[in-house]
Every structure is written in C-alpha cells, then in structure tokens.
NULOLUM-359657 format. One record per residue (C-alpha): residue number from 1; residue in one letter; x, y, z. Coordinates in pm, whole numbers. Example, Ala and Ser with C-alpha at 12.3 -4.5 7.8 and 13.67 -1.06 7.14 Angstrom:
MIFI num residuo   east  north     up
MIFI   1       a   1230   -450    780
MIFI   2       s   1367   -106    714
This chain:
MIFI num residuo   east  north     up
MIFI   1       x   1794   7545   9457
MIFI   2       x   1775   7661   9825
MIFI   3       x   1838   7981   9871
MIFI   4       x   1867   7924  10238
MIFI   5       x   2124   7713  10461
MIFI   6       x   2019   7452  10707
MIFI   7       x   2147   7637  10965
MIFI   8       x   1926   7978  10874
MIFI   9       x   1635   7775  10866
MIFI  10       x   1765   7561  11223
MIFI  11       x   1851   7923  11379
MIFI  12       x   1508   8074  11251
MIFI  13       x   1282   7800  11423
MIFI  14       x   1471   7752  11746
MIFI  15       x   1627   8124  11793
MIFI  16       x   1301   8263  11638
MIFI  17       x   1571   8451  11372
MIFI  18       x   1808   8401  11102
MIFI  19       x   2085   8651  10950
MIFI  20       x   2131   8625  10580
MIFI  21       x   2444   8796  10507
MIFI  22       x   2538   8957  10175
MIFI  23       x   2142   8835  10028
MIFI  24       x   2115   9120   9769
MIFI  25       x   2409   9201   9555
MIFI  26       x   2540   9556   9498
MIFI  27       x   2371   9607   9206
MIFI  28       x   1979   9581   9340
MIFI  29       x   2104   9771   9667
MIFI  30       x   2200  10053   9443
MIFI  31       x   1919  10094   9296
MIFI  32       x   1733  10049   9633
MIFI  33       x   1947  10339   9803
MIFI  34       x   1860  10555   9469
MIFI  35       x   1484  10510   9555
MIFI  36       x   1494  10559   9946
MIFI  37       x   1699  10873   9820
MIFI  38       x   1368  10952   9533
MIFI  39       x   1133  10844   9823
MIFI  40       x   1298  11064  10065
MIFI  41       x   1178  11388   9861
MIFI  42       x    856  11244   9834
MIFI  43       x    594  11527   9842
MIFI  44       x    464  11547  10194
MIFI  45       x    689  11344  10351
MIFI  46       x    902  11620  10540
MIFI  47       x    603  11906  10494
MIFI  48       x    276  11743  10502
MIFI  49       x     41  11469  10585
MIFI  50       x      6  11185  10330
MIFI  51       x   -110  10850  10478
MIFI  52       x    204  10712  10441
MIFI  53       x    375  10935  10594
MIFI  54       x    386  10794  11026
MIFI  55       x    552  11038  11287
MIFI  56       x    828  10940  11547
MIFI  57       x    965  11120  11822
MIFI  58       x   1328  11232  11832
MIFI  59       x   1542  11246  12121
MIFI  60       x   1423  11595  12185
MIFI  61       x   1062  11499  12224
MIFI  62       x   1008  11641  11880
MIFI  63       x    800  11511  11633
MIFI  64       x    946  11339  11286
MIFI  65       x    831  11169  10966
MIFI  66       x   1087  10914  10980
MIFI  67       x    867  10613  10733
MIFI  68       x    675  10520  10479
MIFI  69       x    405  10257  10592
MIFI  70       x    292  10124  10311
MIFI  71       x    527  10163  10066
MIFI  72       x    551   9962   9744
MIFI  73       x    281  10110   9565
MIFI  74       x    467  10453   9557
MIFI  75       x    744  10230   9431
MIFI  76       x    786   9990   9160
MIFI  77       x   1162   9938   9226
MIFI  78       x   1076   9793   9616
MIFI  79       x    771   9629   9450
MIFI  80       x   1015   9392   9279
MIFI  81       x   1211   9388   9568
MIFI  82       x    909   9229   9740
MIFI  83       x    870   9009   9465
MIFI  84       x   1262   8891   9440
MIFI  85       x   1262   8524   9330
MIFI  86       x   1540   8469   9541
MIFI  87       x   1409   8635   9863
MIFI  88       x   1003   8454   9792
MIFI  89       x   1180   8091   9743
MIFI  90       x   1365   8130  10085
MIFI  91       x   1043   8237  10242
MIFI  92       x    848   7972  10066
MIFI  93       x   1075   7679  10260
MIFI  94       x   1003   7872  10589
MIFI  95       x    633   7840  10543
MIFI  96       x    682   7563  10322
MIFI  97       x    358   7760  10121
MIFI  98       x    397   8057   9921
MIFI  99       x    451   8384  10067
MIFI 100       x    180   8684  10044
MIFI 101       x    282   9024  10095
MIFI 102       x     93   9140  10449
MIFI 103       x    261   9486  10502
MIFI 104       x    554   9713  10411
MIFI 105       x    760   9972  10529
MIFI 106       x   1024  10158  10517
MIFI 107       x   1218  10352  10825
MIFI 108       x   1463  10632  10758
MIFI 109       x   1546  10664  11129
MIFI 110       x   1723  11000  11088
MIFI 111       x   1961  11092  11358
MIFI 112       x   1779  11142  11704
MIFI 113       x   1515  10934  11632
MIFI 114       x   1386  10723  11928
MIFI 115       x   1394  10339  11821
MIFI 116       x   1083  10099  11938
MIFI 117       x    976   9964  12246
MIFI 118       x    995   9582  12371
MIFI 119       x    709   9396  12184
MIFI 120       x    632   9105  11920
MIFI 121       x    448   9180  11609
MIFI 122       x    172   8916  11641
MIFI 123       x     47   9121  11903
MIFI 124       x    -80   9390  11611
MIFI 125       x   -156   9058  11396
MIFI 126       x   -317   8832  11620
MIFI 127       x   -690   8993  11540
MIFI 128       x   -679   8884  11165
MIFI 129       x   -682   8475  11331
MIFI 130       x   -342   8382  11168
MIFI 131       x   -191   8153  11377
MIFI 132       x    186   8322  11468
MIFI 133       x    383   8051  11265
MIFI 134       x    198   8131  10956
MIFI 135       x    354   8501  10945
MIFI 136       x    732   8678  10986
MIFI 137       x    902   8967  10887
MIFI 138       x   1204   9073  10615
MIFI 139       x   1445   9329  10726
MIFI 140       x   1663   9456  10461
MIFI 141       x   1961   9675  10586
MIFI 142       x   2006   9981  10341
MIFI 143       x   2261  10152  10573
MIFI 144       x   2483   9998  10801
MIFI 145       x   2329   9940  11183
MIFI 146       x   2499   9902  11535
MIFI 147       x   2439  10027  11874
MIFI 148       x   2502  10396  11789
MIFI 149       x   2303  10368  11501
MIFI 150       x   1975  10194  11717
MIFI 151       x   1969   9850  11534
MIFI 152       x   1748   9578  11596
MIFI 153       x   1777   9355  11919
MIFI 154       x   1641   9010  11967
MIFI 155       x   1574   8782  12246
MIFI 156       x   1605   8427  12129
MIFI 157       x   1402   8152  12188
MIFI 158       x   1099   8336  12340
MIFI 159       x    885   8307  12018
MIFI 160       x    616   7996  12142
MIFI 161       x    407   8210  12263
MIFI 162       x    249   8597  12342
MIFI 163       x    426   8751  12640
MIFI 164       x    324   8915  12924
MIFI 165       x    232   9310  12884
MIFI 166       x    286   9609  13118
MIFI 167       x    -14   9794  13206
MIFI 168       x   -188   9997  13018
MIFI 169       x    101   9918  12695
MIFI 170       x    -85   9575  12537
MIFI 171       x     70   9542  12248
MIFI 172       x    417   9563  12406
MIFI 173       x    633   9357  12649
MIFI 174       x    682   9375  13008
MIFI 175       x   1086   9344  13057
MIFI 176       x   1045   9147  13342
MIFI 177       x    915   8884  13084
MIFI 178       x   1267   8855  12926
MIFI 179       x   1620   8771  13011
MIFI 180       x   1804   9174  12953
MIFI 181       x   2164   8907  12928
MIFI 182       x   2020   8696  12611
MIFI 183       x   2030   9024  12393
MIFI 184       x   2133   8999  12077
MIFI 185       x   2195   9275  11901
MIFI 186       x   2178   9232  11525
MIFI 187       x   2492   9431  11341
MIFI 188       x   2441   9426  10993
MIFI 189       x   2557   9557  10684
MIFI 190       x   2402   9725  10385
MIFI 191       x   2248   9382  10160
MIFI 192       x   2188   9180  10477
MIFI 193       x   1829   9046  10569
MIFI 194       x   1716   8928  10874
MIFI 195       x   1404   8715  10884
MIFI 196       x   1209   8698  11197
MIFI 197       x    904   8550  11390
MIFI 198       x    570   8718  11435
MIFI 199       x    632   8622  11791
MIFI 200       x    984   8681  11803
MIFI 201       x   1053   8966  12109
MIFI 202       x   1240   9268  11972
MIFI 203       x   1371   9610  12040
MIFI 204       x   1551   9917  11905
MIFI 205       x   1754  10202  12021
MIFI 206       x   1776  10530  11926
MIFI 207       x   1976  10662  11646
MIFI 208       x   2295  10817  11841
MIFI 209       x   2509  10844  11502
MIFI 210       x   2543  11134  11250
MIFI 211       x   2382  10884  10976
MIFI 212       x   2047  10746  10877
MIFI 213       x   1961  10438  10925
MIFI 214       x   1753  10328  10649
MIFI 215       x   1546   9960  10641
MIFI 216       x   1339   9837  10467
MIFI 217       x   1077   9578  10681
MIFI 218       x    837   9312  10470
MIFI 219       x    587   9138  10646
MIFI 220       x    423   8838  10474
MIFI 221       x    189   8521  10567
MIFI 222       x    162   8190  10447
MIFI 223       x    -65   8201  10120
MIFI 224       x   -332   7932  10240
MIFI 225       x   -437   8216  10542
MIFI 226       x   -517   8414  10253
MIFI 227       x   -435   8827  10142
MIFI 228       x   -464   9062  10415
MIFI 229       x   -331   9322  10223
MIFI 230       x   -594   9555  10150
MIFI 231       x   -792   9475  10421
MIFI 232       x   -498   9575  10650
MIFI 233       x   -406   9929  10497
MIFI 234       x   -735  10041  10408
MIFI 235       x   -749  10374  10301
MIFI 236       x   -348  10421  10339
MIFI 237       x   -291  10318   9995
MIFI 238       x   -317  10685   9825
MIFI 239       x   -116  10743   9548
C-alpha cells in the first residue's frame, strides 16, 4: 500500500519537495521527544567535545552545541525511526530502489541560534559520484516551526541542477541565483516530514522564539549507489 499520495510524489519531482502531514502518530513522537529529551543530557553535549557533538553560533556570536551529527548509533529508538516501514516504503517509490541510510542528525536549535545559509546538499555529496536524483533528505518536525522559530525555506523548482556560488562560500548559493518572491517557507507541526532533493535550494532563520526547535534530518541514497555510511562519518561514530 502507498504510503505516499500522487500529489507528494508530483510536488516532490517538480517542486523538488513534498509535505507529509501528520506521518508519525503520537505515540512514536512521544517516544521520540523522550529521547531528544535523554539525548539532550548526553554527556558532553553541553560541557565537552564528543564527535557528535557540532557547534553553531547564536545570535550573540557565541558559540553552541546545538546537534548531534551522527546520531542513531547513540540511539536505538531513532534507529527504528530510520528504519520505519512506513517512512522506507515511501522512500522506496521515490527512488523506486530501496533506501540506504547516508547520514543523520539531529538539531536542537535552542533559542538564538543562527539557522543555515542558502545552499543545496549535493554540493557536500557530489564528491562520493552519486548522481543528485539518487539521494534526498527526511525532516521530521519534533517541535513546532515558523518564522520565529527559523524553519526551513525552499525555493521550488530550482533542483535540475548545482547553482551558482558566491566567492569564496562553494558549497553555498549565491542569492542572486534565486527568485527571494518564490520562498516557501515550510510551517510544520510536531509528526510532519518533509522530504527533499539533494539539489533542492534551502534556507533557515534564526530561532527568534523562547522554544527549541528540535528536527530530526535523514539523509539516504538509492541502494544500487551503494552504503556510504561509514565511509562518510569516519571516525564520528564513537560511542
């Protein structure tokens, strides 16, 4: 049975996006808030260096732990998430192959944090020779995001191809190179996923609210490119 509409799977080839409202019921969410909440205390998140553990800056130029890149393999309750029958078969009609995890993470975006800069994903991805349609992204919402709270901004349609950097920022995208009126900012609520493009352009403000913002982002390819996994996180994975 499909797990996703025509129209998801329409909006994610020609929009280079689809919104799955309401995807995980109440009951895994709860559990997945319980963890982030376990995850959140994780030794050496907040006080020291793990290799998990990536820095942000917050709005006062300050320095933050805000994620967990990778993250499953501290978990085993977001390792099933990853493995969710219903999330895999919806992915599996995308690529029309079998998904294979390529990278986790998980944001916390406390408030302050500064959100991302203009880029598309392929543009860390493109060195492993996967072609762009062969890999997108998961975004679970844990916490509710809007403008206050820095959620995620698309620009549809502009996933054919790499974009044009600024200097000296390669991995990002010039904003001359997109339309600033075709934003589409992505409101979602706790259980939502959005499934992207590796090519798809994408932003994120900072988090203006009194709340976290807590996602979860999977990253997977098409199983015939093979498991980048390992290869990709290297010496990351501690335990």
């Amino acid at each position: 049975m499909s797990t996703l509409t025509e129209s998801h799977k329409i909006a994610f080839w020609e929009k280079g996006y689809t919104v799955v409202r309401e995807f995980f019921s109440t009951a895994v969410l709860s559990q997945v808030r319980a963890e982030c909440e376990r995850l959140a205390d994780f030794p050496g998140l907040l006080s020291q260096t793990i290799p998990e553990a990536n820095v942000r800056k917050n709005l006062k130029g300050e320095y933050v732990r805000d994620r967990l890149d990778p993250v499953i393999h501290l978990s085993p309750v977001l390792e099933n998430l990853v493995r969710h029958k219903k999330l895999n078969a919806g992915l599996s009609e995308l690529f029309e192959d079998q998904p294979a995890l390529f990278k986790d993470k998980l944001i916390f975006k406390p408030p302050g944090t500064l959100g991302y800069a203009l880029h598309q994903d392929y543009a860390y991805w493109e060195q492993t020779g996967i072609p762009a349609n062969g890999v997108l992204s998961v975004q679970v919402a844990i916490d509710p995001a809007d403008a206050e709270s820095g959620a995620i901004v698309f620009y549809p349609g502009l996933h054919k191809e790499r974009l044009r950097a600024p200097a000296g920022n390669p991995k990002d995208v010039c904003p001359s190179a997109i339309d600033p009126w075709s934003a589409d900012l992505i409101i979602t609520e706790p259980g939502d996923v959005v499934i992207f493009h590796s090519l798809t352009p994408h932003e994120s403000g900072p988090n203006y609210s009194n709340h976290y913002r807590r996602t979860l982002y999977f990253s997977f390819n098409a199983s015939q490119y093979g498991d980048y996994y390992q290869t990709y996180y290297g010496d990351r994975l501690a335990v």
